[in-house]
py3Dmol code that shows the C-alpha trace and the ligand (Angstrom):
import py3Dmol

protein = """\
ATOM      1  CA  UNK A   1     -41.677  41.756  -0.704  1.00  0.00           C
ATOM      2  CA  UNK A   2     -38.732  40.914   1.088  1.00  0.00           C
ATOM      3  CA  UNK A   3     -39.087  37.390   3.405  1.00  0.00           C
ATOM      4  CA  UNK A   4     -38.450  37.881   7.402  1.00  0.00           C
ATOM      5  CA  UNK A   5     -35.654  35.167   8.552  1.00  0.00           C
ATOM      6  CA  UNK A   6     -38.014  34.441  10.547  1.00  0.00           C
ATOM      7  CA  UNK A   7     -40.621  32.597   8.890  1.00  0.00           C
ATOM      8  CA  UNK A   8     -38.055  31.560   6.645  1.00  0.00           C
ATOM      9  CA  UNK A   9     -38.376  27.939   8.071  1.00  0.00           C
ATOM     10  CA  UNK A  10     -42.681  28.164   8.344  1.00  0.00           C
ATOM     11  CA  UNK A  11     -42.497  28.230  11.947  1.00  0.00           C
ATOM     12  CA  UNK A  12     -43.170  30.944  14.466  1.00  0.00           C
ATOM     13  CA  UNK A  13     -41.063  30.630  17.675  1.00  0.00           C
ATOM     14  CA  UNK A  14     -42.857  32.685  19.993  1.00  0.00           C
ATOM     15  CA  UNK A  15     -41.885  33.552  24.185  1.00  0.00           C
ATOM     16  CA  UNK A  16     -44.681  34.039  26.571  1.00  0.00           C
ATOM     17  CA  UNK A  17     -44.905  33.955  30.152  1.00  0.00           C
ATOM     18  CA  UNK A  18     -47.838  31.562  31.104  1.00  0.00           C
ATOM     19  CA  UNK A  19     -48.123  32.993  34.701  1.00  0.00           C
ATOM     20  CA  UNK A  20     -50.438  36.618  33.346  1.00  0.00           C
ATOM     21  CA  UNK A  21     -54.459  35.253  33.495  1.00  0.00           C
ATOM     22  CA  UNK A  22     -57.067  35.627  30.884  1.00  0.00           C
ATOM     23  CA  UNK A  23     -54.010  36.497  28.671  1.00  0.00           C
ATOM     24  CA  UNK A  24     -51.572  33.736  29.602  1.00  0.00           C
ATOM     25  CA  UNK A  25     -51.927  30.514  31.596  1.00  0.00           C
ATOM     26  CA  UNK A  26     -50.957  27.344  31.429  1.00  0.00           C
ATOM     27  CA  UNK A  27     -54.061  25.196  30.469  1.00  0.00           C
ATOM     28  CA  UNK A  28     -55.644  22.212  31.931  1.00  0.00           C
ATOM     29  CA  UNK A  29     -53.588  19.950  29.113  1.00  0.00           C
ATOM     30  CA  UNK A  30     -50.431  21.716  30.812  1.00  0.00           C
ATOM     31  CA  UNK A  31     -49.733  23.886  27.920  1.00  0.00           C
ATOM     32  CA  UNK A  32     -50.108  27.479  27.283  1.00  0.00           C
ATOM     33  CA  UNK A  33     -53.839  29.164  26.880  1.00  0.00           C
ATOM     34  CA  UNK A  34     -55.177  32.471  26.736  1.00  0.00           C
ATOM     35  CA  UNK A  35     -55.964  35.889  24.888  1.00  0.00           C
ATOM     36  CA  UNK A  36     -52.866  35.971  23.699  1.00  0.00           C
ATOM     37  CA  UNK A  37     -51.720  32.237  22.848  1.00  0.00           C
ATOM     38  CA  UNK A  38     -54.866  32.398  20.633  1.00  0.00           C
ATOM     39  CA  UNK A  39     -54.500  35.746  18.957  1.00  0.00           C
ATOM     40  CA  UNK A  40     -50.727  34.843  17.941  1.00  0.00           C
ATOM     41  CA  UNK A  41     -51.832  31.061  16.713  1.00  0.00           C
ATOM     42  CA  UNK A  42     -54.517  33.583  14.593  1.00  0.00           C
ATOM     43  CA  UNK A  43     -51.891  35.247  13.542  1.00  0.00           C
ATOM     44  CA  UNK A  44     -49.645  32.101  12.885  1.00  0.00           C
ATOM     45  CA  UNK A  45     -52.716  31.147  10.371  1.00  0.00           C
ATOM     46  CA  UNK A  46     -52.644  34.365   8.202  1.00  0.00           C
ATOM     47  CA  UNK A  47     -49.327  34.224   7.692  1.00  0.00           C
ATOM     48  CA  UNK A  48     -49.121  30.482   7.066  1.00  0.00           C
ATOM     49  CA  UNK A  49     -46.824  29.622   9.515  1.00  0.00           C
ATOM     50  CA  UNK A  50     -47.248  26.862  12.791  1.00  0.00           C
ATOM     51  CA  UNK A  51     -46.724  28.586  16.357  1.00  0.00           C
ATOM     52  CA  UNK A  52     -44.306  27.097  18.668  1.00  0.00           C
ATOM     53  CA  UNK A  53     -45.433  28.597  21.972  1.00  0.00           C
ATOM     54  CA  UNK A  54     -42.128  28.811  24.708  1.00  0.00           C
ATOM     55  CA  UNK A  55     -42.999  29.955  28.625  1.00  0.00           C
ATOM     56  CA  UNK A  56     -40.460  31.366  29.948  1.00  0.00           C
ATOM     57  CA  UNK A  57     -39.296  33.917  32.880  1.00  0.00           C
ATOM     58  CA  UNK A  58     -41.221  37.165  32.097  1.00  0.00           C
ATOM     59  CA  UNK A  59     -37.480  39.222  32.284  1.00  0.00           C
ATOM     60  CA  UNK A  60     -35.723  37.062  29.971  1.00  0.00           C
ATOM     61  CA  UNK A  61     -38.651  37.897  27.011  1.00  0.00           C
ATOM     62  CA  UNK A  62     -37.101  41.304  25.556  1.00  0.00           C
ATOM     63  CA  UNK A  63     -33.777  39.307  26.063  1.00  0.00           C
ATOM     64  CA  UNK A  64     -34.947  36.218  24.023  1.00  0.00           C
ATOM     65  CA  UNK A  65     -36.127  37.521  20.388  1.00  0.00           C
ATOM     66  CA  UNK A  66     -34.397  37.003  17.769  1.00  0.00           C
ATOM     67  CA  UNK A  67     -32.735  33.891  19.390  1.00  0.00           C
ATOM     68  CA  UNK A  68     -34.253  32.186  22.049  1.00  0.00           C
ATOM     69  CA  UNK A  69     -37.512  33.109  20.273  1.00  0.00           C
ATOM     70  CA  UNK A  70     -38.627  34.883  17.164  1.00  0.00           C
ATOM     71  CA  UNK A  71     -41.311  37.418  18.979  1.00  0.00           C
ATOM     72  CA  UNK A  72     -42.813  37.744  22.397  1.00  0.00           C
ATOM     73  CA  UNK A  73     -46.532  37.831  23.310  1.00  0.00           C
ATOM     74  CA  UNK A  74     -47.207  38.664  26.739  1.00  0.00           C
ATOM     75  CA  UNK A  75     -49.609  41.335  27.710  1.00  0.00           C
ATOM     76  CA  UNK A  76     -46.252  43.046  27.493  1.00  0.00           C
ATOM     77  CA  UNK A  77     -46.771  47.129  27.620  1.00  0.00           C
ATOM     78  CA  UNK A  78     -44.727  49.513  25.040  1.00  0.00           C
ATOM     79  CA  UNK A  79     -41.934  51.130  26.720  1.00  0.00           C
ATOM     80  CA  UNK A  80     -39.420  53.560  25.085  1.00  0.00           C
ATOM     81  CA  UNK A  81     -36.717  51.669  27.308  1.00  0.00           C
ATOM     82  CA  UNK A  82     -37.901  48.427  25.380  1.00  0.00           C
ATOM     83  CA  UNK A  83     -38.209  50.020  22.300  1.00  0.00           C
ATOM     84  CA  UNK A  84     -34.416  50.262  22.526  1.00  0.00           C
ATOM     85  CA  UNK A  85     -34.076  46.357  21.898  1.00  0.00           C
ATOM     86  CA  UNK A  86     -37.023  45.278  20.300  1.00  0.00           C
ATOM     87  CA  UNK A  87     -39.703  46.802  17.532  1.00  0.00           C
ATOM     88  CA  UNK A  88     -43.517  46.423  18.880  1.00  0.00           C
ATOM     89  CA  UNK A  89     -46.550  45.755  16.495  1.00  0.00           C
ATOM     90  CA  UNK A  90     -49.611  47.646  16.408  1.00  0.00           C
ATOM     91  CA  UNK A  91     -51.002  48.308  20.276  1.00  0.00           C
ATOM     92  CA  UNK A  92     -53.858  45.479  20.116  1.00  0.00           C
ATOM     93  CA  UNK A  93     -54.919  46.128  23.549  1.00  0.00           C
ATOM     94  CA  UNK A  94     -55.053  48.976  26.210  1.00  0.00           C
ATOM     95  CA  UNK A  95     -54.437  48.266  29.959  1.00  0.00           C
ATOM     96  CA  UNK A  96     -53.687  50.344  32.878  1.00  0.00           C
ATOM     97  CA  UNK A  97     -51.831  48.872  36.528  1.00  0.00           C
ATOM     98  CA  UNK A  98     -53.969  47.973  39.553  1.00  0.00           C
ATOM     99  CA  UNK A  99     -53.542  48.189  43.010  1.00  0.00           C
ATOM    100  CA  UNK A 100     -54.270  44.935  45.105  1.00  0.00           C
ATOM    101  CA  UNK A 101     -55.280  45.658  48.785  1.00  0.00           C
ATOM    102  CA  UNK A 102     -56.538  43.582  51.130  1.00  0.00           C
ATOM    103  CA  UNK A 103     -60.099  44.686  52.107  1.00  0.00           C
ATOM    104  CA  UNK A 104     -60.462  47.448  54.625  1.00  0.00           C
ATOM    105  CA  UNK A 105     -57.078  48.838  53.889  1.00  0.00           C
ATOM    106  CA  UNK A 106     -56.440  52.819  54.039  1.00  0.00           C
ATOM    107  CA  UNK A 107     -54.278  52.917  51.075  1.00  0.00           C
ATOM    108  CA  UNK A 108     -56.804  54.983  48.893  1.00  0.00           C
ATOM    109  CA  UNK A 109     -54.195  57.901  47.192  1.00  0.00           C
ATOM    110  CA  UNK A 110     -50.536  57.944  45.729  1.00  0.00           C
ATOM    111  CA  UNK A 111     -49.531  59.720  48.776  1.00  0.00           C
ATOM    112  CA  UNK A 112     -50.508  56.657  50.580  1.00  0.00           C
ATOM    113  CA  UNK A 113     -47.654  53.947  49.217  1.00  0.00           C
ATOM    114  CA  UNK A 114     -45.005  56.121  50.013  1.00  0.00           C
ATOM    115  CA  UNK A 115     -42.742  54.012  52.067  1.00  0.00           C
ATOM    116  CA  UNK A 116     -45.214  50.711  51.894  1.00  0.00           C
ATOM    117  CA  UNK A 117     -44.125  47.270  51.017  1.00  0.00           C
ATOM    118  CA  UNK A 118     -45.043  46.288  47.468  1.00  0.00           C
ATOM    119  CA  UNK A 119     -45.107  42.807  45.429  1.00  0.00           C
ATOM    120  CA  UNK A 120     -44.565  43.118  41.801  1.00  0.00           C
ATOM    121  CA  UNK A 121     -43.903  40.777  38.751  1.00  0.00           C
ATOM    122  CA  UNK A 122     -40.229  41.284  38.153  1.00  0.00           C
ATOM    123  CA  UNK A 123     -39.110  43.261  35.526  1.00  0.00           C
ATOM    124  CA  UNK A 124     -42.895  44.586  34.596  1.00  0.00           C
ATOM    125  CA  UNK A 125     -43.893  48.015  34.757  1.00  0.00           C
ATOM    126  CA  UNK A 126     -45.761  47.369  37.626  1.00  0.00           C
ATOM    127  CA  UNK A 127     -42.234  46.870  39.185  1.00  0.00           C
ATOM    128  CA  UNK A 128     -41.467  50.136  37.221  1.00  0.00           C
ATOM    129  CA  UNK A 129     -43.634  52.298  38.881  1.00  0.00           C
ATOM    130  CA  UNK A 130     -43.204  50.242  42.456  1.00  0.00           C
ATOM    131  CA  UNK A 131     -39.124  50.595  42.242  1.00  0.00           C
ATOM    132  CA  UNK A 132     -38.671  54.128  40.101  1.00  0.00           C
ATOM    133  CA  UNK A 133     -42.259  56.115  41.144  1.00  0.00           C
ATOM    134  CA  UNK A 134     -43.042  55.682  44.612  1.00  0.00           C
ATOM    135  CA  UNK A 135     -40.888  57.305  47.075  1.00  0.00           C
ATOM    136  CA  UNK A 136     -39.539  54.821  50.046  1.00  0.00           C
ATOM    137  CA  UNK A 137     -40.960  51.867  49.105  1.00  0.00           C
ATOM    138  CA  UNK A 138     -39.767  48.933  49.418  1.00  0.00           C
ATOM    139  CA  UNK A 139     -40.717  46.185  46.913  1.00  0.00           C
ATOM    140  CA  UNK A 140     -41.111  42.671  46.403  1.00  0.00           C
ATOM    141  CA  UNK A 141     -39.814  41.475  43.031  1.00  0.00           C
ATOM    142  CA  UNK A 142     -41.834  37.782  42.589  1.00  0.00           C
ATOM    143  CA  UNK A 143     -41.001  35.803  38.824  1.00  0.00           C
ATOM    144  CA  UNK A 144     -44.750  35.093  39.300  1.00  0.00           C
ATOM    145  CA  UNK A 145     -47.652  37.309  39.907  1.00  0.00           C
ATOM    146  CA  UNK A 146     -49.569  35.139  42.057  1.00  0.00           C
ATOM    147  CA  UNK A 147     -46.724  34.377  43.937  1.00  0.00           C
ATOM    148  CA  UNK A 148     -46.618  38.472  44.864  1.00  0.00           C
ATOM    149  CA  UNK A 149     -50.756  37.682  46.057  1.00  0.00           C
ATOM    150  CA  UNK A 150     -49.640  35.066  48.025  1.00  0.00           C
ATOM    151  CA  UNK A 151     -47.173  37.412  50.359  1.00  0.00           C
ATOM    152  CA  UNK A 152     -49.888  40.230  50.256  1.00  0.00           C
ATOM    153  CA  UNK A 153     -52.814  37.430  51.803  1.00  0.00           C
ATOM    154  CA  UNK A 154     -49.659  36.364  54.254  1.00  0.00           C
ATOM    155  CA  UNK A 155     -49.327  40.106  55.647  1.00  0.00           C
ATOM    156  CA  UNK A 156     -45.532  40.061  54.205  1.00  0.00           C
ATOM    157  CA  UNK A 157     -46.451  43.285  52.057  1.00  0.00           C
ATOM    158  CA  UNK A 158     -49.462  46.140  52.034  1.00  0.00           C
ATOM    159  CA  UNK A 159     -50.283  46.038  47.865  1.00  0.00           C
ATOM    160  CA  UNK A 160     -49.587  44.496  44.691  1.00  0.00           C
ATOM    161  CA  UNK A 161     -49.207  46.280  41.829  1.00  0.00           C
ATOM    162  CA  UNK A 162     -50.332  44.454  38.479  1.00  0.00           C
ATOM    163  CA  UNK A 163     -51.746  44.792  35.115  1.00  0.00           C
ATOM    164  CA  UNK A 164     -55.721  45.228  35.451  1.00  0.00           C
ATOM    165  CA  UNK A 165     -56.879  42.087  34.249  1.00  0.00           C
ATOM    166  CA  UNK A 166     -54.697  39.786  36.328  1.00  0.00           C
ATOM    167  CA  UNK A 167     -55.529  41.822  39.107  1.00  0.00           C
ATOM    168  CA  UNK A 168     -59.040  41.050  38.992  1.00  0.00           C
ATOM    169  CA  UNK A 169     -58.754  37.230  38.129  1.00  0.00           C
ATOM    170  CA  UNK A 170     -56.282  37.213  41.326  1.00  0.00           C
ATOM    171  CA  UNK A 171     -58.243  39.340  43.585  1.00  0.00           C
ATOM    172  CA  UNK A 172     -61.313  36.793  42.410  1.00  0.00           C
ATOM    173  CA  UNK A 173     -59.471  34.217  44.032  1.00  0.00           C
ATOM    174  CA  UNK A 174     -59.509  36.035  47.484  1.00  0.00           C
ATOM    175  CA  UNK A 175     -63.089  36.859  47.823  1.00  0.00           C
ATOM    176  CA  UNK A 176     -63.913  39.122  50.715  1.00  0.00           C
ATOM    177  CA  UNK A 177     -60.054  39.580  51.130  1.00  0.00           C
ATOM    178  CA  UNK A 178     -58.489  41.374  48.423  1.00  0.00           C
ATOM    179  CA  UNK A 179     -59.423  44.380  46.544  1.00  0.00           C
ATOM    180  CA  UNK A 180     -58.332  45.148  43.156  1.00  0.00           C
ATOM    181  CA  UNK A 181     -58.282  49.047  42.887  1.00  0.00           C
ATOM    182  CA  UNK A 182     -58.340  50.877  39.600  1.00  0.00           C
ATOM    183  CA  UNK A 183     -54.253  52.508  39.043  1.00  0.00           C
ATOM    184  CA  UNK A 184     -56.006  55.672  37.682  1.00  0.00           C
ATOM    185  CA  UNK A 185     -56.548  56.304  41.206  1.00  0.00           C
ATOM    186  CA  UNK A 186     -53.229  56.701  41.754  1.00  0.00           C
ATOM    187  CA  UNK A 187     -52.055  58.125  38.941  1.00  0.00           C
ATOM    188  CA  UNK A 188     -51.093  55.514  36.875  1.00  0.00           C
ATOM    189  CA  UNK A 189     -50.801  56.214  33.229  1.00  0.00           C
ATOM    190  CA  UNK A 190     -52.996  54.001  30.425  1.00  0.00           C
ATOM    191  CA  UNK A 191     -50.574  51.318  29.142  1.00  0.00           C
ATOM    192  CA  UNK A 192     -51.005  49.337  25.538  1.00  0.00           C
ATOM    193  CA  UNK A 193     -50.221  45.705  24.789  1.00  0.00           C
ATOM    194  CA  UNK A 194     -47.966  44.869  21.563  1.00  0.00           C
ATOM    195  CA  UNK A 195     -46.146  42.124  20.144  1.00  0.00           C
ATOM    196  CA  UNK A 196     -42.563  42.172  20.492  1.00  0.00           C
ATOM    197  CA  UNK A 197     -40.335  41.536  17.261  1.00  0.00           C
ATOM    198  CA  UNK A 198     -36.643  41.591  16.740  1.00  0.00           C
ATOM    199  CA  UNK A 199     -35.417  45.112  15.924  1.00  0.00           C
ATOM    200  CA  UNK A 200     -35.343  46.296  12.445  1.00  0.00           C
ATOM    201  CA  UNK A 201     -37.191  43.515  11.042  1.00  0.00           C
ATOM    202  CA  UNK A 202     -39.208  45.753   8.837  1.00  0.00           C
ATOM    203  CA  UNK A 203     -40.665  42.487   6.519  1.00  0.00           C
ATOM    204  CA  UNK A 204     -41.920  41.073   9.316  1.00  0.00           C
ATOM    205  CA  UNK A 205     -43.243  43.731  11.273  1.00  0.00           C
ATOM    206  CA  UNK A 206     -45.364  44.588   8.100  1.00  0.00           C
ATOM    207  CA  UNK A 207     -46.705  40.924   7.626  1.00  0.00           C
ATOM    208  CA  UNK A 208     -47.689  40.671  11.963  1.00  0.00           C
ATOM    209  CA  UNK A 209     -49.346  44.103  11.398  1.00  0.00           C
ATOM    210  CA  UNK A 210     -51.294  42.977   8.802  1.00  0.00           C
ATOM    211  CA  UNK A 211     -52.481  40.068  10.125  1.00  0.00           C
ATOM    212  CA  UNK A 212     -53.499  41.864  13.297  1.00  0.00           C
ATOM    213  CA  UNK A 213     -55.395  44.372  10.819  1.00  0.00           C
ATOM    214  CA  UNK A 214     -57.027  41.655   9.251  1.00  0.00           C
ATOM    215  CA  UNK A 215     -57.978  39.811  12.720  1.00  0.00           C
ATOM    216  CA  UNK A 216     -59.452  43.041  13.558  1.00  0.00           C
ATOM    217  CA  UNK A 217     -61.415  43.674  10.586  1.00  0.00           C
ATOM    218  CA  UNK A 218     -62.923  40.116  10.039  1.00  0.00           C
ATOM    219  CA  UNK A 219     -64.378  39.771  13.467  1.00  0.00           C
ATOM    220  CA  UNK A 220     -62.098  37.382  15.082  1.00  0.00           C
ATOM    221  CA  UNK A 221     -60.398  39.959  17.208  1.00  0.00           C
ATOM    222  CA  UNK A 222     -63.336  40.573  19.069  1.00  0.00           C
ATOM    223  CA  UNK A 223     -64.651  36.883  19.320  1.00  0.00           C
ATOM    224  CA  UNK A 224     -61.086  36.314  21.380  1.00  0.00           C
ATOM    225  CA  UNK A 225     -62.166  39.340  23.313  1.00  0.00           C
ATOM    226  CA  UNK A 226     -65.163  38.037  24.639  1.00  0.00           C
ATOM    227  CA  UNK A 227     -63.926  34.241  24.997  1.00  0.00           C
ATOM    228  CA  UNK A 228     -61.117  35.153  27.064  1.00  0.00           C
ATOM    229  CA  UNK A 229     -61.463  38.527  28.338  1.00  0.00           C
ATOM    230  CA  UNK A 230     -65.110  39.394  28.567  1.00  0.00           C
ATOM    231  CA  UNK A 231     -66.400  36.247  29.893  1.00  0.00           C
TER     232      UNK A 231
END
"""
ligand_1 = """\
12
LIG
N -47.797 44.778 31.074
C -46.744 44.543 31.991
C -45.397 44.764 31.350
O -45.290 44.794 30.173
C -46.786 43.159 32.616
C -46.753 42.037 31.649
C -46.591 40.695 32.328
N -46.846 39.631 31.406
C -46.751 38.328 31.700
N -47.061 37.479 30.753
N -46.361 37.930 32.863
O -44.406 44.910 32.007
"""
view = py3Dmol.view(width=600, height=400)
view.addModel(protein, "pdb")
view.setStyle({"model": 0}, {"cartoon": {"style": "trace"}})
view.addModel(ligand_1, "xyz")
view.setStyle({"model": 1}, {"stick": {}})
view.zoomTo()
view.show()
């Protein structure tokens, strides 16, 4: 088999942004925790490499691999527009985006954020469908996600579109304030979660896929499910 540069030197470089709970966060020891921090060290271990873990601005990731980094994990959706700069693994994880109201508001249909003030995680496809999909609006471009929940429990916009999961550890925080509203609602389309590689880096794309295969198959893909996700 032919050897990917990038395990070449036995270690795994690997760009996250530590700002995207249960997937990333940065831990109580300060460094980064989560879904995916765990399923990539996993990985890290089939492959017999150590995982060097980098947070960084969640625009500069697609940007990064192959230099800054080696891959990207990131709860970070398959896009064709990506799939112009980087190759993806195997989808390990299907998401969809969710709207983030405050409670009582009448946004209910698609129809409804025409022309509303949106927060979004720059450069996610939650800012995708805020900036490109919905006629008028004006959005909010935040580096972090919270920061977006912040202006929406402020007043300074009327929703926050974000990846499910986030959305309902951030609307947590707001109890009896925020709602987090299923996308499907709206329209949104079902998204999937992928690792991002350097483009045409066919060795290593094979070896990360079957790793992930092998995660999946011996059980250890769903024990990170339920520590991190389904807890
Ligand atoms: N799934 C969305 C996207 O790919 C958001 C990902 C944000 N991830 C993060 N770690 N902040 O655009």
């Amino acid at each position: 088999d032919a050897q990917s540069e990038a395990l070449s030197d036995g270690v795994l470089t690997v760009g996250t942004n530590a700002e995207f709970p249960p997937f990333e966060y940065v831990g109580d020891d300060g460094e980064p925790d989560g879904f995916d921090i765990a399923l990539i060290k996993a990985i890290g271990e089939k492959l017999g490499v150590e995982v060097q873990v980098e947070n960084m601005e969640f625009d500069s990731l697609v940007a990064s691999i192959g230099s800054k980094v080696d891959v990207s994990i990131a709860g970070m959706t398959v896009t064709e527009e990506r799939q112009k700069s980087v190759d993806f693994s195997e989808a390990y994880y299907e998401a969809v985006q969710y709207v983030i109201l405050p409670e009582g508001s009448e946004i209910a249909t698609a129809a409804d954020l025409e022309g509303k003030a949106i927060g979004v995680q720059l450069g996610t496809t939650g800012d995708f469908i805020a900036s490109d999909d919905i006629a008028d609006s004006k959005v909010s471009q935040y580096n972090k996600g919270m920061d977006a929940v912040n202006d929406l429990i402020n007043g300074k916009v009327d929703c926050v579109i974000i990846d499910k999961n986030p959305a309902l550890v951030f609307a947590s925080k707001f109890e009896g304030q925020l709602a987090a509203v299923d996308g499907a609602e709206f329209g949104f389309e079902p998204e999937e979660y992928a690792i991002a590689m350097p483009k045409g880096d066919a060795a290593l794309a094979e070896q990360v896929n079957a790793a992930l295969a092998e995660i999946k198959a011996d059980g250890t893909f769903d024990k990170l499910v339920e520590t991190y996700i389904e807890n």
